[in-house]
C-alpha positions as CSV (number, residue, x, y, z in Angstrom):
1,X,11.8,-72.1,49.4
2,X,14.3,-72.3,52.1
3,X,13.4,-75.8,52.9
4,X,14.0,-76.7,49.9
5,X,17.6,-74.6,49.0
6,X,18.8,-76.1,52.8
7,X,21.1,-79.3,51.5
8,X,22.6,-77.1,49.1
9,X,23.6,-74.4,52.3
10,X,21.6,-71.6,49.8
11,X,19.1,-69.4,51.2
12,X,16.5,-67.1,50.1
13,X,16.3,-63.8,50.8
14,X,13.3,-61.2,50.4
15,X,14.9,-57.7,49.0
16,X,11.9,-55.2,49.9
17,X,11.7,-52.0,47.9
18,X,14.9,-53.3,45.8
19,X,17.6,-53.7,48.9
20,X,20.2,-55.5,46.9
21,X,22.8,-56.3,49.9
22,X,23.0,-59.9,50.3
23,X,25.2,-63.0,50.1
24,X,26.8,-64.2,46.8
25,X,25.3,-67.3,47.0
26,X,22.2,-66.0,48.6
27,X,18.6,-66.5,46.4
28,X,17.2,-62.7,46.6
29,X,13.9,-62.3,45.9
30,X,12.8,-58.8,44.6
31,X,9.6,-57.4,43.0
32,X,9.9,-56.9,39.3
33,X,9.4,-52.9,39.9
34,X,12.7,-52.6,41.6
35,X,15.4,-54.9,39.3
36,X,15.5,-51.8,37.4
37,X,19.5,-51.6,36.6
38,X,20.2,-54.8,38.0
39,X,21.3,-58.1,36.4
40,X,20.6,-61.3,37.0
41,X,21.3,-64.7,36.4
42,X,17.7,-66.3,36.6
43,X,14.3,-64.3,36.5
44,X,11.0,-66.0,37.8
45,X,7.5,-65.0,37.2
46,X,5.3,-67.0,39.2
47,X,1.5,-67.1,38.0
48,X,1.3,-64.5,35.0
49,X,-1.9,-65.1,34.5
50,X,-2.8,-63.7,38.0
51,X,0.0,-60.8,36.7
52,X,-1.7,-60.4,34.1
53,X,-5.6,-59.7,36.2
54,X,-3.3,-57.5,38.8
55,X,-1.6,-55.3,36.8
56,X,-3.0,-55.2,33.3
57,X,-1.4,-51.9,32.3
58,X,2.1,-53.0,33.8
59,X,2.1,-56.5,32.7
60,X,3.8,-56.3,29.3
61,X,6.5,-54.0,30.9
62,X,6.9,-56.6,33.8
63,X,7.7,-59.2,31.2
64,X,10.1,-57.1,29.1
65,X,12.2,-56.1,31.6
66,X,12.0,-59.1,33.4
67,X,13.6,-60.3,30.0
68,X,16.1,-57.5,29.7
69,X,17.0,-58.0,32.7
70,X,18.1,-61.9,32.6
71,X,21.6,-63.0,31.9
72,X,21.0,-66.5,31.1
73,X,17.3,-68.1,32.5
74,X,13.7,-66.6,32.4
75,X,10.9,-68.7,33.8
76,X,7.3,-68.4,33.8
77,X,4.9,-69.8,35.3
78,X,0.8,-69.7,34.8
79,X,-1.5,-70.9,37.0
80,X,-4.6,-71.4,34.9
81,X,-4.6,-73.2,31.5
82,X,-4.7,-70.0,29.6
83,X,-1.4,-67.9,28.9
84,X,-2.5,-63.8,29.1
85,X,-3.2,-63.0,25.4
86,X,-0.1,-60.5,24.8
87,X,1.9,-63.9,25.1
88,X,0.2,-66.0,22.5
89,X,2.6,-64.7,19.8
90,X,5.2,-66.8,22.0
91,X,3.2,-69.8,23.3
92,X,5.0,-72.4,21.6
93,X,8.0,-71.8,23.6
94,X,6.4,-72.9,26.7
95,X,5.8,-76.5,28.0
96,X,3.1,-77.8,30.1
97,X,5.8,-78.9,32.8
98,X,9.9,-78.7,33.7
């Protein structure tokens, strides 16, 4: 990710166990179990699918927060061809590509 932030002099930063300090314009990177309080302006899942298989009891909460969380962008991403069932209700707000 760094590679490809460089031109714009942004970098990304991994935020273990929630450690918020970083640069304004830094990217931090945390895991969705430690936003809790924080907000931000863009929220990522990457491969909710795989989420989804990892953490089947969490994964609805992930999302929600996730969502709660995000002052103006959410983004998923899936991996497989199949969104987890609990997001079919929604499926027709994703596209197959940006």
């Amino acid at each position: 990710m760094n590679e490809a932030l460089e031109d714009q002099a942004i970098r990304a930063v991994a935020c273990p166990k929630g450690q918020a300090i970083g640069r304004e314009n830094d990217v931090r990177i945390f895991e969705v179990q430690h936003i809790k309080g924080l907000e931000f302006e863009a929220i990522f899942f990457v491969d909710i699918d795989e989420l989804a298989c990892q953490e089947p009891e969490l994964f609805e909460r992930y999302i929600s927060v996730g969502a709660i969380r995000t002052a103006t962008f959410l983004g998923l991403t899936c991996s497989g061809k199949a969104l987890p069932g609990s997001m079919e209700p929604v499926s027709q707000l994703f596209h197959d590509s940006w």
